[in-house]
C-alpha positions as CSV (number, residue, x, y, z in Angstrom):
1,X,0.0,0.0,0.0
2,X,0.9,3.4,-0.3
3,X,2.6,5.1,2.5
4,X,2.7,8.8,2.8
5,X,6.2,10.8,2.7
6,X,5.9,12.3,5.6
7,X,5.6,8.3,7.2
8,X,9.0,8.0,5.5
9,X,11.4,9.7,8.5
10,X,9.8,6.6,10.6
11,X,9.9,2.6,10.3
12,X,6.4,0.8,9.1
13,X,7.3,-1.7,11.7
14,X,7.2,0.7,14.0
15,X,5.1,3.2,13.0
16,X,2.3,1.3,10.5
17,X,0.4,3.3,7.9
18,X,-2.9,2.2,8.9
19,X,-6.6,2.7,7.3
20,X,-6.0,6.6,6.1
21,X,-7.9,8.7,4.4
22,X,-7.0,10.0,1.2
23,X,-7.8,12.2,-2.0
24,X,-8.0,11.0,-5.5
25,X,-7.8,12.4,-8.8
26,X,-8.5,12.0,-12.0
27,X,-6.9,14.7,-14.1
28,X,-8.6,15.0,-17.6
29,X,-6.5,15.7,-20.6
30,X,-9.9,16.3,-22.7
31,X,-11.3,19.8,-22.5
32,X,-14.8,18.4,-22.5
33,X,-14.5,16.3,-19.2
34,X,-14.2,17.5,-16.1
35,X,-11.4,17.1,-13.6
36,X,-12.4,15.3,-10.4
37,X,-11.2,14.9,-6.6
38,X,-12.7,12.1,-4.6
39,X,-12.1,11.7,-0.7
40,X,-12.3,8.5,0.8
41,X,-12.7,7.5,3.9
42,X,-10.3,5.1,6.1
43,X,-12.3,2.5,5.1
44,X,-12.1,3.4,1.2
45,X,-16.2,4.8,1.3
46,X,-16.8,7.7,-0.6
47,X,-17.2,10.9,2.1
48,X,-17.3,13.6,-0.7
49,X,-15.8,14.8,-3.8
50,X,-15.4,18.3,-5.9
51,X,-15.4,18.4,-9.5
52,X,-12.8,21.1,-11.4
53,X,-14.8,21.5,-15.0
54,X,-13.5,20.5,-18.4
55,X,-11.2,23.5,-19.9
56,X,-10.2,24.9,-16.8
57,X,-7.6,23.8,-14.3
58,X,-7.2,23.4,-9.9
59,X,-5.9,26.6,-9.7
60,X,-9.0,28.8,-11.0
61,X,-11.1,27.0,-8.2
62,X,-8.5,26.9,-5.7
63,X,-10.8,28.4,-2.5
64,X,-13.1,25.6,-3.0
65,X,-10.3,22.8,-3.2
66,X,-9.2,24.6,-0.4
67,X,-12.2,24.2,2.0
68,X,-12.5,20.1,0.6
69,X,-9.2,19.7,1.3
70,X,-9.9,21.0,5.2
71,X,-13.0,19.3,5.4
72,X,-11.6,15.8,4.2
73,X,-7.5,16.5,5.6
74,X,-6.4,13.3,3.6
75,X,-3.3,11.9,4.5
76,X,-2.2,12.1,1.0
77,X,-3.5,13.2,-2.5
78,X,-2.6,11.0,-5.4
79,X,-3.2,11.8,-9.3
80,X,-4.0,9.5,-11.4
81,X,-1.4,9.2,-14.4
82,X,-4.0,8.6,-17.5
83,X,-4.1,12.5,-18.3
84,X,-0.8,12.6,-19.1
85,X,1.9,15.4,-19.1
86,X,-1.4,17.2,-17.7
87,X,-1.6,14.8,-14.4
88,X,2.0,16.2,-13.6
89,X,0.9,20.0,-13.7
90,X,-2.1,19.3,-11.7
91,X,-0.4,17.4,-9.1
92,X,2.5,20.2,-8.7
93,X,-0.6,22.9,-9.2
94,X,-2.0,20.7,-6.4
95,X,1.1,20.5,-4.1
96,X,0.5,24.3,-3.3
97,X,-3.2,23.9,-2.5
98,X,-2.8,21.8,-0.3
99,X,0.2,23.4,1.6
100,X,-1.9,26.3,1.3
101,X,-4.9,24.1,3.3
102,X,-2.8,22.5,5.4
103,X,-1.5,26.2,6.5
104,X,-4.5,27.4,7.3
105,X,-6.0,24.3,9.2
106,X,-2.2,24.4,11.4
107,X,-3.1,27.6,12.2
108,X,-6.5,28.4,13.1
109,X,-6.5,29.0,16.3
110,X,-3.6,31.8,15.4
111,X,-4.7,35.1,15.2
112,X,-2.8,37.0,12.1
113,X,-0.6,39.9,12.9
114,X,-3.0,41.9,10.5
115,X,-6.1,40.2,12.1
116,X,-8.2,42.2,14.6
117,X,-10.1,40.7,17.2
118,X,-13.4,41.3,15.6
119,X,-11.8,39.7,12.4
120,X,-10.4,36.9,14.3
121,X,-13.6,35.6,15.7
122,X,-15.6,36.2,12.5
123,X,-13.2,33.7,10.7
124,X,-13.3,31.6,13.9
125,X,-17.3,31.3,13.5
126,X,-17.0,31.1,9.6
127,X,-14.7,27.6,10.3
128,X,-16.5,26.4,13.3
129,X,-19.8,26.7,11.0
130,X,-18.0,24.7,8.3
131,X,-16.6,22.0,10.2
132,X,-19.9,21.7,12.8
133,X,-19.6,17.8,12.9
134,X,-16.2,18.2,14.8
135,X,-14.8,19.2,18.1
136,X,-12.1,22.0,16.6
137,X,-10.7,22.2,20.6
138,X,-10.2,18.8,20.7
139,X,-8.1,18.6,17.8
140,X,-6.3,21.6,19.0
141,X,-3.1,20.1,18.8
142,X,-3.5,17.8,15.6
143,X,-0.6,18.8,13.2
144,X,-2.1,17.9,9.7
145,X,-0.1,16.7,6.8
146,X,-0.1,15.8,3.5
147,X,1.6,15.1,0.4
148,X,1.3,15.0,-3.3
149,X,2.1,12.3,-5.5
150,X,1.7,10.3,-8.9
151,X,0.1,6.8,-9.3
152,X,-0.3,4.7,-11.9
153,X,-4.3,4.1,-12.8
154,X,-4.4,1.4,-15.0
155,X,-6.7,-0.3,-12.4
156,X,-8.9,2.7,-11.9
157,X,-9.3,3.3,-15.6
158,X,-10.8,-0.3,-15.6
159,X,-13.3,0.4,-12.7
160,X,-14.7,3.3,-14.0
161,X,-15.6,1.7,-17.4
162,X,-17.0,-1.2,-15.7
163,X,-20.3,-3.0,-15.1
164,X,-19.3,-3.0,-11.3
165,X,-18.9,0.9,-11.4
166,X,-21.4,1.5,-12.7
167,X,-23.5,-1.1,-10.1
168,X,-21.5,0.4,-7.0
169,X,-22.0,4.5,-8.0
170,X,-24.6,4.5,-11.3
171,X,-25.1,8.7,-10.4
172,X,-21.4,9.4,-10.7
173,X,-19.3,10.4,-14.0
174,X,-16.7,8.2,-15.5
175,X,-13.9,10.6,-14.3
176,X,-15.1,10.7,-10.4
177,X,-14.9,6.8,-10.4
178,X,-11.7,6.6,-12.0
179,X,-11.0,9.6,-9.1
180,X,-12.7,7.1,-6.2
181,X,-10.8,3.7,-7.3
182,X,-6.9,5.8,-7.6
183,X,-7.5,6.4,-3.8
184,X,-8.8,2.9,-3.2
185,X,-5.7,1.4,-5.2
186,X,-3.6,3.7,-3.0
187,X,-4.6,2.7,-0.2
188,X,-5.3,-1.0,-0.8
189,X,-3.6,-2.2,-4.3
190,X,-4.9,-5.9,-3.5
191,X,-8.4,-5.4,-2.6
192,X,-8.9,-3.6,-5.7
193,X,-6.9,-6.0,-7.8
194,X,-9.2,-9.0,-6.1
195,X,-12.6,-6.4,-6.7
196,X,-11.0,-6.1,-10.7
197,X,-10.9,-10.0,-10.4
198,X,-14.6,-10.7,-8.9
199,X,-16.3,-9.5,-11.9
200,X,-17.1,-12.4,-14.3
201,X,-17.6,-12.2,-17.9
202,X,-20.7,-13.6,-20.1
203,X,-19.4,-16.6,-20.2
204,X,-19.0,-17.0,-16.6
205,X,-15.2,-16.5,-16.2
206,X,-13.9,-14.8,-13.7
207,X,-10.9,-12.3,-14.2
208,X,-10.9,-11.5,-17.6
209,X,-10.9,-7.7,-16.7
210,X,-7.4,-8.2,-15.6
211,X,-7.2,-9.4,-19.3
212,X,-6.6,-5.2,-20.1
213,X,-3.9,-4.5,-18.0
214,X,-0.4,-3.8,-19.2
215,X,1.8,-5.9,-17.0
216,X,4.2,-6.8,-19.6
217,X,4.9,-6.1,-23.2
218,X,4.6,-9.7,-24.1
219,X,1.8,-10.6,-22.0
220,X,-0.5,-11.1,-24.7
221,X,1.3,-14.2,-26.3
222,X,0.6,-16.0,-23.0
223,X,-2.9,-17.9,-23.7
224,X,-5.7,-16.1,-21.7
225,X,-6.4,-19.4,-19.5
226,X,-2.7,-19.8,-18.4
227,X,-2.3,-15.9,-17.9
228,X,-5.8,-15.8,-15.7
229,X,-4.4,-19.1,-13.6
230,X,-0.9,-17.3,-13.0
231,X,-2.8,-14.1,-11.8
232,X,-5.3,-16.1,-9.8
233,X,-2.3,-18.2,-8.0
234,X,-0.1,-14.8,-7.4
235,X,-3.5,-13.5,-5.3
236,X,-4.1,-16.6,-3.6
237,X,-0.6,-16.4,-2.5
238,X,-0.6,-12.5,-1.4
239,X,-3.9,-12.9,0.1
240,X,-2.8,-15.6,2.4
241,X,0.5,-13.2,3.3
242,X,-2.0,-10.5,4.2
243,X,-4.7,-11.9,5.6
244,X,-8.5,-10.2,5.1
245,X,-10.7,-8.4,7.4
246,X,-13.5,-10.0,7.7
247,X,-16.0,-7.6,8.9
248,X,-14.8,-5.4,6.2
249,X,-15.1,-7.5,3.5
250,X,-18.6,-8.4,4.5
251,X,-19.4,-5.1,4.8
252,X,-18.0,-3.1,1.6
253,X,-18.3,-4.3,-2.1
254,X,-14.7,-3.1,-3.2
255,X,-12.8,-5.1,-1.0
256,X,-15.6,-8.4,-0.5
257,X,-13.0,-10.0,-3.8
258,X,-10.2,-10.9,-1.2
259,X,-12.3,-13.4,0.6
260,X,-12.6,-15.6,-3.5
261,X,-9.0,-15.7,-2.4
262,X,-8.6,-16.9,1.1
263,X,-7.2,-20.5,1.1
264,X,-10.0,-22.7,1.4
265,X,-12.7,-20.2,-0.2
266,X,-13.5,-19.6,-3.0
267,X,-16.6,-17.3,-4.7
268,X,-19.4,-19.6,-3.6
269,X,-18.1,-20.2,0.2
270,X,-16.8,-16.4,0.1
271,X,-20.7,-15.3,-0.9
272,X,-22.4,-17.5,1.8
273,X,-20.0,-16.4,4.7
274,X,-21.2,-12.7,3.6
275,X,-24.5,-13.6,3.8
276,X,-24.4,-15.9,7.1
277,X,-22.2,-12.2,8.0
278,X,-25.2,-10.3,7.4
279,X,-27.7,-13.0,8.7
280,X,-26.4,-12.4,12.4
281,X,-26.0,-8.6,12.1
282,X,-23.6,-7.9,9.5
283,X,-20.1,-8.0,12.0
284,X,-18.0,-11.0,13.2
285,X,-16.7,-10.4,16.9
286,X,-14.1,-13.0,17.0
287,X,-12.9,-16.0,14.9
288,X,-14.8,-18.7,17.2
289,X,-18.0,-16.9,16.2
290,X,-17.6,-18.5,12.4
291,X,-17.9,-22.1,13.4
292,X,-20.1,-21.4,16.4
293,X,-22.6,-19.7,14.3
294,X,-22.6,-22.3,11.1
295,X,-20.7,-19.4,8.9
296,X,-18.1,-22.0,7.8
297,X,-18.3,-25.7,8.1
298,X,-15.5,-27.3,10.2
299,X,-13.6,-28.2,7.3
300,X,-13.3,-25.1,5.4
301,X,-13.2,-23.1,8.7
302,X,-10.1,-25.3,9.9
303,X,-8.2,-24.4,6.6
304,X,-9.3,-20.6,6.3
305,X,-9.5,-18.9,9.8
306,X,-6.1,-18.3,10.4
307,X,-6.5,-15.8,7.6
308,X,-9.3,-14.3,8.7
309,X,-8.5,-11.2,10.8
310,X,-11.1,-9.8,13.2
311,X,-10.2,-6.1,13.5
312,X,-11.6,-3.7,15.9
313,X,-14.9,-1.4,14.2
314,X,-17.2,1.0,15.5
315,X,-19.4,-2.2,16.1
316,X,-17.2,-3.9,18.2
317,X,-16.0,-0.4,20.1
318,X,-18.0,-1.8,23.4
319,X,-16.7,-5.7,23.3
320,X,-12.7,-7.0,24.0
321,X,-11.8,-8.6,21.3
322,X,-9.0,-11.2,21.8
323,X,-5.6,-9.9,20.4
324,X,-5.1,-12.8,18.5
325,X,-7.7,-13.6,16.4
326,X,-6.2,-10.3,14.4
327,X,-2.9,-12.8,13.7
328,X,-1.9,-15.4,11.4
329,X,-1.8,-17.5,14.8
330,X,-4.3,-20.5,13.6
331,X,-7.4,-21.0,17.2
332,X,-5.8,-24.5,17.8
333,X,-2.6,-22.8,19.0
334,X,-4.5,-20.1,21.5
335,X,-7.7,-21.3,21.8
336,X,-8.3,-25.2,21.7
337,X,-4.7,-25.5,23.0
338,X,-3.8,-22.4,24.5
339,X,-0.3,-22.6,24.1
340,X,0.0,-19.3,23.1
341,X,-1.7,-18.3,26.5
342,X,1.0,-20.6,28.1
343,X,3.9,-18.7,26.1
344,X,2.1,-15.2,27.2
345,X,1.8,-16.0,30.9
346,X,5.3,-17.8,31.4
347,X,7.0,-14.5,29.9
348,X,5.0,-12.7,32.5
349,X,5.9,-15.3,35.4
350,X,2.1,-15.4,36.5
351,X,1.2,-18.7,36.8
352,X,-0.8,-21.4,35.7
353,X,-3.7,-20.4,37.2
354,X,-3.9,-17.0,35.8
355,X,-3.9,-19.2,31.8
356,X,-7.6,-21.1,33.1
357,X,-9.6,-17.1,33.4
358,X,-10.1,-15.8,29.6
359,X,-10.5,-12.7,30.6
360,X,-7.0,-12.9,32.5
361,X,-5.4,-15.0,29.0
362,X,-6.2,-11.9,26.9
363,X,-4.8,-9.6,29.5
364,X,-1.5,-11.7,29.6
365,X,-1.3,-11.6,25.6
366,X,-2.1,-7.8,25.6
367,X,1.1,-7.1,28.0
368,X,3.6,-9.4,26.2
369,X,2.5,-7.8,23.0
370,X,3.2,-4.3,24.4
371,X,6.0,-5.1,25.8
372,X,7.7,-6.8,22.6
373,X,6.1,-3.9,20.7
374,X,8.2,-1.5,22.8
375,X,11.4,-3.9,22.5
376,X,10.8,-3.3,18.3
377,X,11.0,0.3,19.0
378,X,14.3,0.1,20.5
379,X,15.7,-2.5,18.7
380,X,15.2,0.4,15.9
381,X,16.1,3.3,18.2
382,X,19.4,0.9,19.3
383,X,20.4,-0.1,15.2
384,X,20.0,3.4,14.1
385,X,22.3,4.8,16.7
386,X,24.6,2.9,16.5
387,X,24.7,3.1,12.4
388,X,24.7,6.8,12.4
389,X,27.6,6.6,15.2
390,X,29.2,4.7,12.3
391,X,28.3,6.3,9.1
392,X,27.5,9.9,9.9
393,X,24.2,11.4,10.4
394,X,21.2,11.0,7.9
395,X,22.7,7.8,6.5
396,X,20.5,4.9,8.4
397,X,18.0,3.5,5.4
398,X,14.7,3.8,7.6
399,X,12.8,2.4,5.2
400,X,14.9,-1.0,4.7
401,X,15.1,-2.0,8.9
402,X,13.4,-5.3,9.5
403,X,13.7,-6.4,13.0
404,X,12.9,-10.5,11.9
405,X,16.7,-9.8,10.4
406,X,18.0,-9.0,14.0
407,X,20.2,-11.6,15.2
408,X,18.4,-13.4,18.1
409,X,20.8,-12.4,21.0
410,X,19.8,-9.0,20.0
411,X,16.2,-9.0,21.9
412,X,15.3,-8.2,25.3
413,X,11.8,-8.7,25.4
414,X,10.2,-11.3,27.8
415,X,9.2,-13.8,24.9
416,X,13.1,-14.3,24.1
417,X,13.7,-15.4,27.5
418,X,11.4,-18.6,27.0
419,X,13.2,-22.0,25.4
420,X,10.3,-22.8,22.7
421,X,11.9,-25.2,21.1
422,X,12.2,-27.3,24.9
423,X,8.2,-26.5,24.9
424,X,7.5,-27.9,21.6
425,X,10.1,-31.0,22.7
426,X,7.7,-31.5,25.8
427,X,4.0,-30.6,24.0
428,X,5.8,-34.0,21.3
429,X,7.2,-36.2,24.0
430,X,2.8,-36.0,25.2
431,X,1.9,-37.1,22.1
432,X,0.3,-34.2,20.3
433,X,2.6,-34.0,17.5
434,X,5.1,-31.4,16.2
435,X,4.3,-28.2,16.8
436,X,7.5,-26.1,16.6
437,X,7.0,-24.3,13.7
438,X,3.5,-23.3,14.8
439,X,4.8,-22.1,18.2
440,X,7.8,-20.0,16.2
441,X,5.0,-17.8,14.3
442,X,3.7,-17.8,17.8
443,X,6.2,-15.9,19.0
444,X,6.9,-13.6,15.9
445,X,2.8,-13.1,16.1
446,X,3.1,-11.8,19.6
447,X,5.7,-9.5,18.8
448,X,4.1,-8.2,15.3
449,X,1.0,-9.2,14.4
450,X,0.1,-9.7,10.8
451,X,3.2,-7.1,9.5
452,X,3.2,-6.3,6.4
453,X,5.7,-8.6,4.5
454,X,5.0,-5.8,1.6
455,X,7.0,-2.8,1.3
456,X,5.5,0.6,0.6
457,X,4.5,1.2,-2.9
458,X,7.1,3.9,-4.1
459,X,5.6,6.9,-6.4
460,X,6.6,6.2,-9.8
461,X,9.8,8.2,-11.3
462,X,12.6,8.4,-13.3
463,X,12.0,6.1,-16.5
464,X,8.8,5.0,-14.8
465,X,7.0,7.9,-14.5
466,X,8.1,8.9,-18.0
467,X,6.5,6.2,-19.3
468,X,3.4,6.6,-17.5
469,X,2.6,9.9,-18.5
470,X,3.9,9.7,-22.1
471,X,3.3,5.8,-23.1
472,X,6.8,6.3,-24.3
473,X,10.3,3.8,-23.5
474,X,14.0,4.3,-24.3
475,X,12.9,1.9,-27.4
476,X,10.3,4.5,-28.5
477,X,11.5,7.2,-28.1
478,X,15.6,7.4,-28.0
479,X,18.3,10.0,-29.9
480,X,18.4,9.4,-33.7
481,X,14.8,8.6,-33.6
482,X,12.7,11.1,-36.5
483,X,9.7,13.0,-34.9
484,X,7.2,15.1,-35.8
485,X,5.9,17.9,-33.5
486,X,4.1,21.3,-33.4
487,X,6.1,24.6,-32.4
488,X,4.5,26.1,-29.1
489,X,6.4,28.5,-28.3
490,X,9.5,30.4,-28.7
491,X,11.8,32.4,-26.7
492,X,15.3,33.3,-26.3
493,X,16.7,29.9,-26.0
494,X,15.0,27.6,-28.6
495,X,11.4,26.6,-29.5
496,X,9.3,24.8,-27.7
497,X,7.6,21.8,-28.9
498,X,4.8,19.8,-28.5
499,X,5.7,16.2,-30.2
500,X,2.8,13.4,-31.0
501,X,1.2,12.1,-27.6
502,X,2.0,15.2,-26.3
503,X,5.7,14.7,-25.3
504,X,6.9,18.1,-24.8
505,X,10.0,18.8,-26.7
506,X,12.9,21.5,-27.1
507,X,14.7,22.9,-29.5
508,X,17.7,24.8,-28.6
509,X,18.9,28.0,-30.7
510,X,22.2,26.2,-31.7
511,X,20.5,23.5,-33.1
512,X,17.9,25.5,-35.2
513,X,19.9,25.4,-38.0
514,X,23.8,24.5,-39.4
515,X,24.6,28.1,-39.4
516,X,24.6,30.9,-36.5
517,X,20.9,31.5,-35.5
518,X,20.1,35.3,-33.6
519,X,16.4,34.4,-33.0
520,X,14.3,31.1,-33.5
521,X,11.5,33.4,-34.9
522,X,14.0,33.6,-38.7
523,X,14.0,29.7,-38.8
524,X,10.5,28.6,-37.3
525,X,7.0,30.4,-36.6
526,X,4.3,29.5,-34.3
527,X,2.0,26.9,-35.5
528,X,4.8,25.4,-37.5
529,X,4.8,21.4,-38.1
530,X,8.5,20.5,-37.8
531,X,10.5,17.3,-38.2
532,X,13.0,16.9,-36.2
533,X,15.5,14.4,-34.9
534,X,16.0,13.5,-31.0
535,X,19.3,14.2,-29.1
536,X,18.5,13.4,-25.9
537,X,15.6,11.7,-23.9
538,X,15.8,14.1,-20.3
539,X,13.1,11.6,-18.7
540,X,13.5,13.1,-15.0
541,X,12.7,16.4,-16.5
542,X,9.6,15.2,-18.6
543,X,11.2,16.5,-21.9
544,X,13.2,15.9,-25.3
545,X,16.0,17.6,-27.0
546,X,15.6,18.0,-30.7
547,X,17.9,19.0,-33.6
548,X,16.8,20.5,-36.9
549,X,20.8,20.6,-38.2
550,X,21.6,18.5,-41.4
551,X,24.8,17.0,-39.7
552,X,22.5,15.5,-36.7
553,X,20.2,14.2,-39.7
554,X,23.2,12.6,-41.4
555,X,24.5,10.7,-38.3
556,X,24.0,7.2,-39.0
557,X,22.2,5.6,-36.3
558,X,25.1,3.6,-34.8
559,X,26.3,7.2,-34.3
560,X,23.9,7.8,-31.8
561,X,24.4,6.5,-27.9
562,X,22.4,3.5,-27.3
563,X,20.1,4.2,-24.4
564,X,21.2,1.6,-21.8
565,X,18.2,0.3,-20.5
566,X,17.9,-1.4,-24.0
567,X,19.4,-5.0,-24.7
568,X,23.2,-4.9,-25.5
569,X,22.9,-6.0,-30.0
570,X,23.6,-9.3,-30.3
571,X,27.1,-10.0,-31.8
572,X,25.2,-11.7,-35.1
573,X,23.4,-8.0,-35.9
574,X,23.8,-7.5,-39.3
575,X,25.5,-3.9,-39.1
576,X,26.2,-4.1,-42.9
577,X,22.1,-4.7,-43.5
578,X,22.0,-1.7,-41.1
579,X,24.3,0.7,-42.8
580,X,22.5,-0.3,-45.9
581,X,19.4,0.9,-44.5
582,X,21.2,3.9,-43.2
583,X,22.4,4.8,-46.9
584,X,18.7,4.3,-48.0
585,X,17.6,6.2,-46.0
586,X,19.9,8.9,-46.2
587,X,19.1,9.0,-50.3
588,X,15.4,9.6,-49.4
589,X,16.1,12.5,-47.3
590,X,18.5,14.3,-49.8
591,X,15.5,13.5,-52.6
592,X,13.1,15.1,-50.6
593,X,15.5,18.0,-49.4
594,X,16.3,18.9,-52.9
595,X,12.6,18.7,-54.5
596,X,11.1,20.6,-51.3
597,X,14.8,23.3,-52.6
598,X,13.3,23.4,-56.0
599,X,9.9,24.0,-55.3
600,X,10.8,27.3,-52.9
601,X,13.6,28.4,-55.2
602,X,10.8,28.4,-58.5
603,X,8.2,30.5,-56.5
604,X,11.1,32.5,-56.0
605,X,12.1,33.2,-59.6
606,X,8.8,32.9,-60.9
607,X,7.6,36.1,-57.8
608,X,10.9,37.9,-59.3
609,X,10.5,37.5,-63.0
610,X,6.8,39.2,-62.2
611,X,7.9,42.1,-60.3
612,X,10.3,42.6,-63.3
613,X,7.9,42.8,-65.6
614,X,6.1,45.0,-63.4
């Protein structure tokens, strides 16, 4: 999942990004569809949206962004990439609104230097007024922050053409869906890769939406059934690392497609638990309740329910739920067993007794998890200092910390003081099998339940984002390549251009022509159709270098540097066949050169010949 930049200064594993809310966008790149920002909610619900309209940009309707942006305070805003070279101006046009919002929130209890009294509390009622569902005192101290970024929406293109978009929000445009599904994808890349997944085709066949999306450049020479088993197999497999919240995916359409992928589901037995969900009023409050209550038969729920995690809700805000049944910890180990509640009281040196009360169990888990929670925290605290001690300030990779890769002499907490392997010895010499490995995730369970074995999704850049926004590769586009593109603009330093696709592209004055050039205005006008050769691909700075000169046209095109992301040539290229080419080529360009000569130098003669005889 995404993980906000301002997360980035701090460890997942110690800080978790959570269920945040965020802001989408779709940026439009046609004049006669609107721009759209969706909010959604922690649990990826629509709580409200503002639409920019078609021909017009974020920064003519910046108040109004202003007061969404305050209303909603997203954790992050993310633009979707389908509009292009456009969706990188809106998203920097968008970085200043929302420092602009986030400003104004930080400070509104702070009376301006040029703010009277009177003014003050005018503006205090106006906000108060405008933010009436909320206690503005108690969040007196909230710091809010937010960032900007880029994400690819590939998926979200897909959902807001769909049959299920149009099921789940039938009032809303195309564009506000798209807007919706980049914050859901955001925030949840699998649940909306299982949702893209639930929706079956006429013939019955599940997946085939995925069928549209670009994974790879060769993809469609796999045969459909083999592609749509690899994609099903890679979900199975992430679902299982993950784990799904049940309630939730009871509860909400767009993330009910993870539970098809729980081992030991499936669509049918996903459907009923939903409906046996809703049957006893719509929320699970703790993993014993699915067999109790017939959800799951004993089969399927002995090979599911360790993926099932029971998270806390507003629902469940008045029950205790037991720590454990939000782990990958299967109920045999804590619950039919309890050695999980024999690990958790040992550590704490309470007794035996204290294991037979449940009430006194899920206290004894709670403390060992805290307290190996806070051992995590210096663990990181401990590896950090001592790296920058080594290497200088600012040099420990935050990010790239695991704690499971911390020798085991390294931790203090009270779990690491138990012998489990001597405890799985004993539970095998009584007969009940081997149950180290079990009792290992135990442990690691207690410590850090369900982490993420994902890391952060990274905004795209570089090459990445280039291609995003442009649909264009170092094989596409890459010096020596011909172009054709429309002059913009031009100033003191070149032209601008505007290339097909709408690559931006830039002609400097030196290479507007062979000879000495004073302005580009005496070699090409506004409006001009010009074709041009490439120089350089800048892809960080979202732009090409072109050359009109005859000598850049001549260069043959082993001349010009291979870009190095492309496949070394293979030692049995024909380079003859390719200088042939080369020469070919070459021939057809002086052709044309000198027929286009002709034709200009005859209007020429013929306009002087008439003012002679004038």
């Amino acid at each position: 999942p995404y993980r906000p930049s301002h997360y980035l200064g701090e460890n997942r594993f110690v800080r978790p990004t959570g269920d945040i809310p965020v802001v989408g966008v779709c940026s439009s790149s046609d004049a006669r569809e609107g721009t759209y920002l969706a909010a959604v909610t922690g649990s990826g619900e629509v709580a409200d949206h503002v639409a920019v309209p078609g021909g017009t940009n974020v920064d003519s309707h910046r108040e109004r962004i202003v007061t969404f942006l305050m209303t909603a305070r997203p954790e992050a805003v993310v633009v979707g990439s389908s509009g292009g070279v456009g969706s990188r101006a809106t998203a920097r046009r968008l970085a200043e609104i929302v420092q602009v919002a986030t400003e104004k929130w930080n400070n509104r209890f702070v009376q301006a230097a040029d703010e009277d009294d009177e003014d003050f509390e005018a503006r205090m009622e106006s906000f108060r007024r405008m933010h009436s569902g909320m206690d503005l005192d108690d969040d007196e101290d909230e710091v809010w922050k937010c960032n900007v970024d880029i994400v690819d929406d590939n998926v979200a293109q897909l959902f807001g053409r769909s049959v299920r978009g149009k099921k789940e929000f039938p009032e809303f445009p195309t564009n506000l869906k798209v807007a919706v599904s980049c914050a859901r994808y955001a925030k949840d890349p699998l649940g909306e890769l299982a949702y893209t997944w639930s929706a079956a085709s006429d013939a019955g066949v599940f997946g085939t939406e995925m069928l549209y999306l670009n994974i790879h450049p060769l993809q469609r020479l796999v045969p459909r059934t083999l592609l749509l088993r690899e994609y099903e197999r890679v979900l199975c497999g992430v679902t299982a690392d993950v784990g799904v919240d049940v309630n939730a995916a009871c509860a909400h359409d767009h993330v009910h497609g993870l539970l098809t992928f729980v081992p030991g589901l499936g669509p049918r037995k996903a459907n009923n638990l939903r409906q046996s969900a809703e049957r006893i009023g719509g929320v699970v409050s703790n993993r014993k309740a699915v067999l109790a209550k017939r959800m799951l038969g004993p089969v399927v729920y002995n090979n599911a329910v360790a993926f099932l995690r029971v998270r806390a809700t507003d629902q469940l805000e008045d029950q205790r739920l037991h720590p454990l049944d939000d782990s990958r910890c299967h109920p045999d180990v804590y619950q039919r067993n309890r050695w999980a509640v024999k690990i958790a009281v040992d550590a704490l040196e309470l007794g035996d007794s204290v294991a037979q009360d449940d009430e006194n169990a899920i206290t004894a888990i709670r403390d060992i998890m805290d307290d190996s929670q806070l051992e995590v925290k210096r663990l990181y605290d401990a590896t950090k200092s001592e790296w920058e001690r080594a290497y200088g300030s600012g040099t420990f990779n935050t990010a790239e910390w695991d704690p499971k890769l911390l020798p085991p002499e390294s931790w203090r907490d009270k779990i690491e003081e138990l012998d489990i392997e001597a405890f799985a010895d004993m539970i095998e010499q009584n007969g009940s099998g081997k149950w180290l490995t079990q009792l290992t995730m135990t442990k690691w369970e207690l410590r850090m339940p369900y982490e993420a074995p994902r890391k952060p999704m990274e905004p795209p850049q570089g090459a990445r984002l280039f291609k995003l926004l442009t649909g264009e590769t170092d094989a596409s586009l890459c010096p020596g390549k011909h172009v054709t593109g429309k002059v913009i603009k031009n100033n003191d330093f070149g032209s601008q251009i505007k290339l097909e696709g709408d690559v931006p592209g830039f002609i400097p004055l030196r290479n507007l022509a062979d000879d000495h050039v004073e302005s580009a205005d005496d070699i090409v006008q506004v409006g001009t159709v010009v074709n041009a050769i490439i120089t350089q691909v800048k892809m960080d700075h979202m732009c090409v270098d072109l050359s009109l000169k005859r000598e850049d046209f001549k260069k043959k095109s082993s001349e010009w540097e291979r870009p190095a992301s492309l496949a070394p040539l293979d030692p049995y290229f024909d380079r003859a066949a390719a200088l042939a080419i080369d020469a070919e080529k070459d021939k057809e360009r002086d052709e044309r050169l000198e027929s286009l000569r002709l034709k200009v130098g005859g209007t020429r003669i013929e306009g002087d010949d008439d003012a002679a005889e004038g």
